[in-house]
C-alpha positions as CSV (number, residue, x, y, z in Angstrom):
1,X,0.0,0.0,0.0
2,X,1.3,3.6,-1.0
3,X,0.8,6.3,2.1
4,X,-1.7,7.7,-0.8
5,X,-4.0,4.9,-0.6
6,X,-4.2,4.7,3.3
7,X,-7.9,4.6,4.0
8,X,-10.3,7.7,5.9
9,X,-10.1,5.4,8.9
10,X,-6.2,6.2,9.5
11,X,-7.3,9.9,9.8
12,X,-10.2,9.0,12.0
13,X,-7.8,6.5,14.1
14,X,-5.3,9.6,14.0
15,X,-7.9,12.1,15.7
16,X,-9.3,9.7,18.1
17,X,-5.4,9.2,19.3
18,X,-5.6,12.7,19.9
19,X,-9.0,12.8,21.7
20,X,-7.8,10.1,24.1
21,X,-4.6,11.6,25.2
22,X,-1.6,11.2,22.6
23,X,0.3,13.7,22.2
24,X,0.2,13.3,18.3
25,X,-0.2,10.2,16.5
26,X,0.2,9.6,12.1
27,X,-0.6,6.8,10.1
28,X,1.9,4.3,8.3
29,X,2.4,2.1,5.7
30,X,3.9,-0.7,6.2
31,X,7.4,0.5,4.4
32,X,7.6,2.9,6.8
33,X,8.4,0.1,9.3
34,X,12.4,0.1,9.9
35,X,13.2,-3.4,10.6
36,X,16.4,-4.5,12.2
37,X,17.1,-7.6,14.7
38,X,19.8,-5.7,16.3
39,X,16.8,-4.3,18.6
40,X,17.4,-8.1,20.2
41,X,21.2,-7.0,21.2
42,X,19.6,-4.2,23.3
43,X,17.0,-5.9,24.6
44,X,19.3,-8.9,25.6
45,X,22.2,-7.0,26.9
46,X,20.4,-3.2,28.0
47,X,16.8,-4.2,29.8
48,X,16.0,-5.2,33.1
49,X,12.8,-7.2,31.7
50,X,14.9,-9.9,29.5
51,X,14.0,-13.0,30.8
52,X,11.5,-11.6,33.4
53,X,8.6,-9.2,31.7
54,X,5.8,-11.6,30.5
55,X,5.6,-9.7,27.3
56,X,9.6,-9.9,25.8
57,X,10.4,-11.8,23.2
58,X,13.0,-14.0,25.8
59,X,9.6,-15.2,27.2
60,X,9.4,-19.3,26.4
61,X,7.2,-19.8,23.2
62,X,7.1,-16.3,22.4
63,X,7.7,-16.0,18.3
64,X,11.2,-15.4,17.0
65,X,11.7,-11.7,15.2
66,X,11.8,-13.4,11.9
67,X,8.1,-14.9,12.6
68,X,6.8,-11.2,14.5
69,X,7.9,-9.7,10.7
70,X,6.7,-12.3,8.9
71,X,3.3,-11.9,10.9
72,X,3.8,-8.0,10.8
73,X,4.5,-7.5,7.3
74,X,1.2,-8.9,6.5
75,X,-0.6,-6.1,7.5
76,X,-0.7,-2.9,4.9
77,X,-1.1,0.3,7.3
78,X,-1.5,1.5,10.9
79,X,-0.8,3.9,13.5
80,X,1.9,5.7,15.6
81,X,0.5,6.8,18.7
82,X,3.1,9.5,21.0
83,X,3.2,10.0,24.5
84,X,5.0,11.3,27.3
85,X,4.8,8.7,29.6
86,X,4.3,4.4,28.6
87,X,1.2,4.1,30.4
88,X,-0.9,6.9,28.3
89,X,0.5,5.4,24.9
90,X,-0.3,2.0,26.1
91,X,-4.0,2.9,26.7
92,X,-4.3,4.9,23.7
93,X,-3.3,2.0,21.7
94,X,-5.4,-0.7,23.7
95,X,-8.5,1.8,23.5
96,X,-8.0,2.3,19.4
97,X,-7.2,-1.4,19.1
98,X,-11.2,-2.9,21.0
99,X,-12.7,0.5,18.3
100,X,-10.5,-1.0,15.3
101,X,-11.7,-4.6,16.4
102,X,-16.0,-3.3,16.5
103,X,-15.4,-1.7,13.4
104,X,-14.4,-4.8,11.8
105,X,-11.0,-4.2,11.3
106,X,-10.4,-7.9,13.3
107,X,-7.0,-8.7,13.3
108,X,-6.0,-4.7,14.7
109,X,-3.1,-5.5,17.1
110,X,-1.5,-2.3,19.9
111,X,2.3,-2.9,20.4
112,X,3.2,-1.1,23.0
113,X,5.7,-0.8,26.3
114,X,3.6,-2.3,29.2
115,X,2.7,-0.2,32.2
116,X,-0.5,-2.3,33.4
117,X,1.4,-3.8,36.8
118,X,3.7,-1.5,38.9
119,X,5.9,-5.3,38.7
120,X,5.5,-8.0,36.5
121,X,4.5,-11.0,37.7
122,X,7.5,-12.6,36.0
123,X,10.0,-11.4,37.6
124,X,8.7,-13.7,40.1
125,X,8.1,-16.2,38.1
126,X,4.2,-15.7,37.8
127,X,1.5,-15.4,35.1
128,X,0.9,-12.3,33.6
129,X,-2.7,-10.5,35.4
130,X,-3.5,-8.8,32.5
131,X,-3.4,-11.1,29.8
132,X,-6.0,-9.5,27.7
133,X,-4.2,-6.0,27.5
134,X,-0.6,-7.0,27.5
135,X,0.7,-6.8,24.3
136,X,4.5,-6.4,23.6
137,X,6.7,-3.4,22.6
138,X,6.9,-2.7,18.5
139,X,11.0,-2.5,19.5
140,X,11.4,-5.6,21.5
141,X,9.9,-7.3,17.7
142,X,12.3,-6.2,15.5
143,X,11.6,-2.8,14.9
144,X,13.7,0.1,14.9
145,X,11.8,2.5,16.5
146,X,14.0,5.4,16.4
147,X,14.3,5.3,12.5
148,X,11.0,4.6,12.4
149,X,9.0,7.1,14.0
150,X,12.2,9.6,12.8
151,X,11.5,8.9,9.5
152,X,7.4,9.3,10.0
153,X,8.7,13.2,11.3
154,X,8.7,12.2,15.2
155,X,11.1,13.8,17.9
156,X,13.0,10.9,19.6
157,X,16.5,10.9,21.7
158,X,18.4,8.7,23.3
159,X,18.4,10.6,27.4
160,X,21.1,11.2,29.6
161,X,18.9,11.7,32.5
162,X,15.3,10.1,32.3
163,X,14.2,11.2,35.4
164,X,14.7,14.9,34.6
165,X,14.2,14.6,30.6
166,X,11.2,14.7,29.1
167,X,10.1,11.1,27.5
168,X,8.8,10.3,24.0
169,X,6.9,7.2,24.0
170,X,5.7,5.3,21.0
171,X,2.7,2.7,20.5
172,X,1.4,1.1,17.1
173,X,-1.3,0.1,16.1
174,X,-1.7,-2.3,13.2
175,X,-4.7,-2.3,11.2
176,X,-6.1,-4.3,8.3
């Protein structure tokens, strides 16, 4: 699909992102998706989740980056949704993903950083207590995220101090 075929839904998708909090959200083809498995490296060797959080792809039988692009590329278009902080762009997504879904858009999937539990159950070796809204994050699939939302005309940084920086946060939405 070319960005010029993207259907009046992405715009309404884009507003509604808007209404329930984002900061800003845009619509994207799928070639605007930067792929790259080196995301793994930083999620192996960089995050306190790997091997814990219920919703990484070190979790057993979650599906290998190769599968998560096979899976992802065959949708055609979708959403960026920006935040602030994880919890509103996590939300945001969820919220756009259930309207997607009733509007018959069934297989709309929200990837975004979970915020649902203030700790994951797996760190203790638990079962995840929100199983129906965790989804995992569009980075910890295969995706470069800084290129990607970059290149869709995004403002993201790497911080030197997170606690005193402000925070750009990213959810997707895929649609078809």
């Amino acid at each position: 699909m070319k960005r010029s075929e993207l259907p009046e839904y992405a715009g309404e998708l884009v507003s509604r992102a808007i209404e329930l909090g984002a900061v800003s959200a845009k619509a994207f083809v799928l070639d605007d998706i930067a792929f790259d498995s080196r995301t793994l490296l930083k999620c192996m060797f960089g995050c306190s989740d790997w091997g814990k959080g219920l919703t990484c792809p070190s979790r057993p039988g979650s599906p290998s980056m190769a599968e998560y692009r096979e899976m992802l590329s065959r949708y055609s278009w979708g959403i960026v949704i920006h935040g602030h902080d994880k919890a509103t762009t996590q939300r945001v997504s969820l919220a756009l993903e259930g309207e997607a879904f009733r509007k018959g858009y069934y297989f709309a999937f929200a990837m975004n950083d979970c915020a649902l539990c203030k700790k994951c159950a797996g760190y203790d070796g638990g079962e995840c207590r929100n199983i129906k809204k965790a989804r995992p994050a569009f980075h910890s699939v295969g995706i470069d995220v800084f290129k990607t939302v970059r290149d869709l005309g995004f403002t993201i940084n790497t911080l030197s101090d997170p606690e005193t920086e402000e925070q750009n946060w990213y959810a997707a939405l895929w649609v078809e």
